[in-house]
C-alpha positions as CSV (number, residue, x, y, z in Angstrom):
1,X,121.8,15.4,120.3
2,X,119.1,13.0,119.1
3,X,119.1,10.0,116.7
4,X,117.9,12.3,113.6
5,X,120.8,14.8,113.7
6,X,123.7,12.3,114.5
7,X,122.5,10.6,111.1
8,X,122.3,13.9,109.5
9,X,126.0,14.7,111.0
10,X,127.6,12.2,109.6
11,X,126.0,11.9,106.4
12,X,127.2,15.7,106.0
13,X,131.0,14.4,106.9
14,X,130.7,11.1,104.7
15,X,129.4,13.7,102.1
16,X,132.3,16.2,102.3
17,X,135.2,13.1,102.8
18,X,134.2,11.9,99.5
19,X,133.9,15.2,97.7
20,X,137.6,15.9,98.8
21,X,138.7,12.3,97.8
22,X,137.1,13.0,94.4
23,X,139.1,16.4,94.4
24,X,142.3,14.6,95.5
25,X,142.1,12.2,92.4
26,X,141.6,14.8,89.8
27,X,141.9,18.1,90.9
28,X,140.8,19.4,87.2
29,X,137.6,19.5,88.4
30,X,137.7,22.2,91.0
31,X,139.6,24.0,88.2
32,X,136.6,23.6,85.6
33,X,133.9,24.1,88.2
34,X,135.8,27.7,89.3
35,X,136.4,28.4,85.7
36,X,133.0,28.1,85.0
37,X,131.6,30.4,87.7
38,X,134.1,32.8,87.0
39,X,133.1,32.9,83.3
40,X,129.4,33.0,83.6
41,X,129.7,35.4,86.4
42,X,131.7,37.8,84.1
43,X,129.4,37.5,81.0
44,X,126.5,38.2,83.6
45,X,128.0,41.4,84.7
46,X,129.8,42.9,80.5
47,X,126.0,41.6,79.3
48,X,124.7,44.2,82.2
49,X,126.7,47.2,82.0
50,X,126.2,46.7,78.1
51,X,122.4,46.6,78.2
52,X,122.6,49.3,81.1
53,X,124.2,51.5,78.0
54,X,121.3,50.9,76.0
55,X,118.9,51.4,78.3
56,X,117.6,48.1,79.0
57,X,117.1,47.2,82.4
58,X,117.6,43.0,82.4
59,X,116.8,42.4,86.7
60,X,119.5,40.0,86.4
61,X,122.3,40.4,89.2
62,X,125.2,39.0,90.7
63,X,124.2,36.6,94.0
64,X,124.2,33.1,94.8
65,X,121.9,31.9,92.8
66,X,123.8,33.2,89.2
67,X,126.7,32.0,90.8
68,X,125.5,28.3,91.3
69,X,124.1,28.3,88.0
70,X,127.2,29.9,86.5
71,X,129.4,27.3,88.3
72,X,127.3,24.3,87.3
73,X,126.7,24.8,83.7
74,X,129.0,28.3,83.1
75,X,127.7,30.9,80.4
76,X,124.5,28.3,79.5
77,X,123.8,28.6,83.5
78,X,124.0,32.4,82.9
79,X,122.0,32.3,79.8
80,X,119.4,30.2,81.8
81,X,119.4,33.4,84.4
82,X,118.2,35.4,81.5
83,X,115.8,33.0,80.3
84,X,114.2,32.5,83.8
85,X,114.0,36.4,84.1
86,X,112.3,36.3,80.7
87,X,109.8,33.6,81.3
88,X,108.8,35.8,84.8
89,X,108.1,38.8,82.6
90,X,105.4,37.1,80.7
């Protein structure tokens, strides 16, 4: 291994060692961060199969990218999904 990717190693391990300290100290937050993805990923998929009664196709799924925005910022990040697909339709 070269210089570069050593660096790159350990600021990956130093990354990960304090996101588990942080989790350690309050573990609420891995509970809101879930809770929030779970949310958001279940209003994406009800606000599907509701539109999908109506006929109205939205082009907005379940994959990672929902699910980052879902987890981050929860049914706002799942509105955002919409409002991305809306802006591309224009």
């Amino acid at each position: 291994m070269d210089q570069n990717q050593i660096m790159l190693l350990l600021s990956v391990i130093l990354f990960f060692l304090l996101i588990i300290n942080e989790i350690k100290k309050r573990p609420g937050i891995l509970l809101a961060f879930f809770g929030r993805g779970i949310s958001g990923l279940l209003f994406i998929h009800f606000f599907n199969l509701f539109c999908l009664s109506r006929d109205i196709v939205t082009h907005v799924s379940v994959n990672g990218a929902t699910a980052l925005f879902s987890c981050c910022l929860g049914v706002p990040g799942a509105l955002l999904a919409y409002g991305i697909r809306l802006w591309g339709l224009r």
